[in-house]
NUDRENMI-407402 format. One record per residue (C-alpha): x, y, z; residue number from 1. Coordinates in Angstrom, 2 decimals, always signed. Layout:
NUDRENMI-407402
       x       y       z pos
       X       Y       Z NUM
...
This chain:
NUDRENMI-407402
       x       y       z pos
  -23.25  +63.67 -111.17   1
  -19.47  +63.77 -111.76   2
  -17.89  +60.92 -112.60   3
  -16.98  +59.46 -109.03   4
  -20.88  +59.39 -108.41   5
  -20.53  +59.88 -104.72   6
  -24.40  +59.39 -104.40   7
  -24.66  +56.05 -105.91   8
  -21.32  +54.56 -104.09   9
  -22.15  +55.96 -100.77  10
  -25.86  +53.68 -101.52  11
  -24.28  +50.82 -102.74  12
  -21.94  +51.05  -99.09  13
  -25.32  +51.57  -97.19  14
  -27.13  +48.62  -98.66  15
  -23.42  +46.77  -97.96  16
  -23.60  +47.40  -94.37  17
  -27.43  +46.57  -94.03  18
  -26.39  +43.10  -95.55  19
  -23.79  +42.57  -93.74  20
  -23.73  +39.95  -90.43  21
  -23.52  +42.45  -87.91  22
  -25.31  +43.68  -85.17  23
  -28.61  +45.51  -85.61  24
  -27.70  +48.37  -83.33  25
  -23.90  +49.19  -85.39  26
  -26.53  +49.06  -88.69  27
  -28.66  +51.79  -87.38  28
  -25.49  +54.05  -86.04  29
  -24.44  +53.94  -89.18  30
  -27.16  +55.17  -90.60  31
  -27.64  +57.69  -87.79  32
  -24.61  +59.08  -88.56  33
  -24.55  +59.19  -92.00  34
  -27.54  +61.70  -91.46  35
  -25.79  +63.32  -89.25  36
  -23.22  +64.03  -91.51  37
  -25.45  +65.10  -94.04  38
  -27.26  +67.70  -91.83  39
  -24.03  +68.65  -90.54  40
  -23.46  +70.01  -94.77  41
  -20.35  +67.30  -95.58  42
  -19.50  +66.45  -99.32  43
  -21.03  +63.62 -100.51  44
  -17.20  +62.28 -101.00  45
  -16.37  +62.63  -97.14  46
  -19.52  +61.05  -96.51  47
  -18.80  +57.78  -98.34  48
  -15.12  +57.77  -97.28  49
  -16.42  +57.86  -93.92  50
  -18.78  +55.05  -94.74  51
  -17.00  +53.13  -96.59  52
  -14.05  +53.10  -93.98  53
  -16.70  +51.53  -91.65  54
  -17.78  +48.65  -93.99  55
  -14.59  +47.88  -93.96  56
  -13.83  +48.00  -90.27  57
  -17.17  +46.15  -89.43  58
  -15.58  +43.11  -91.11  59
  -13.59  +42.93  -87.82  60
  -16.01  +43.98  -85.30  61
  -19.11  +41.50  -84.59  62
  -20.17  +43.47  -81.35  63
  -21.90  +46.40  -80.57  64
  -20.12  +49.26  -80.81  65
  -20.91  +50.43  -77.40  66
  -19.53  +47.36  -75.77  67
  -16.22  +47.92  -77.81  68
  -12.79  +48.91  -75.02  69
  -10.02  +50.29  -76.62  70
   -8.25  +47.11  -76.41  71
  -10.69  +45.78  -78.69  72
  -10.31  +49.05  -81.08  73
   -6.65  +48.72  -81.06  74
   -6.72  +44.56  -82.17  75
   -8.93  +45.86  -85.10  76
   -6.12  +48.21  -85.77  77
   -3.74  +45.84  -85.76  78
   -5.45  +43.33  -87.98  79
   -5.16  +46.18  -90.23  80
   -1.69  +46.70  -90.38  81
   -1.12  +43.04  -90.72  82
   -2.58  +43.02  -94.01  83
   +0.04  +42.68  -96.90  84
   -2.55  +43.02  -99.91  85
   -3.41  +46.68  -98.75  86
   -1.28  +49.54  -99.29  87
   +0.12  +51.52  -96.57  88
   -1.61  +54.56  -96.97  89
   -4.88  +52.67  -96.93  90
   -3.85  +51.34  -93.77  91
   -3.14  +54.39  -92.40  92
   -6.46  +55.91  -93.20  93
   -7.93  +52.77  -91.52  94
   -5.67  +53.58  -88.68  95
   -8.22  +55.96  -87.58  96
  -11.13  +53.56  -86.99  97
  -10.88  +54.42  -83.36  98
  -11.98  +58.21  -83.84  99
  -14.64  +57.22  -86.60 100
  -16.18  +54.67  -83.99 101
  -15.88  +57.76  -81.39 102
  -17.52  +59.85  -84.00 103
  -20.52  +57.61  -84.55 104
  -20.78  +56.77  -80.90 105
  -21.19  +60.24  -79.67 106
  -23.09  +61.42  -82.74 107
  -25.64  +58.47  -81.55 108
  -26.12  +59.93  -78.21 109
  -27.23  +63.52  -79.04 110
């Protein structure tokens, strides 16, 4: 189990997102690509870091994500860096929402 216990954090992130007041069709992209990572033989850890960077982004994004332009991408970005209460290498990590988003966007169309 270790004591991180990747398995139950990466859940509790899952059953976040399913809760959460977004779109149906982000929900199961999500979830699409979260077994897509798994088949794909990622850790456990870069699995929930991966997930749990998008719970956080979908606080900022109440559209599909197919309908998202870079424009839109790049105001969630800078919501980001406007936060004070985060540190900055948090915000850097969530700096990269654009390539997770392309991730589980092209992931979903396989």
């Amino acid at each position: 189990m270790g004591i991180h216990n990747y398995k139950r954090r990466l859940e509790q992130s899952l059953a976040k997102i399913m809760a959460m007041d977004i779109p149906q069709v982000n929900k199961e992209a999500i979830r699409e690509f979260q077994i897509h990572l798994v088949v794909k033989g990622l850790s456990l850890a870069r699995i929930e870091h991966y997930i749990y960077d998008l719970r956080v982004i979908c606080n900022y994004i109440k559209q599909p994500f197919v309908s998202l332009s870079s424009q839109d991408v790049m105001k969630v970005i800078e919501e980001i860096q406007k936060r004070v209460d985060w540190s900055e290498r948090y915000k850097y990590e969530l700096s990269h929402a654009q390539g997770l988003l392309q991730m589980v966007e092209s992931e979903n169309r396989l």
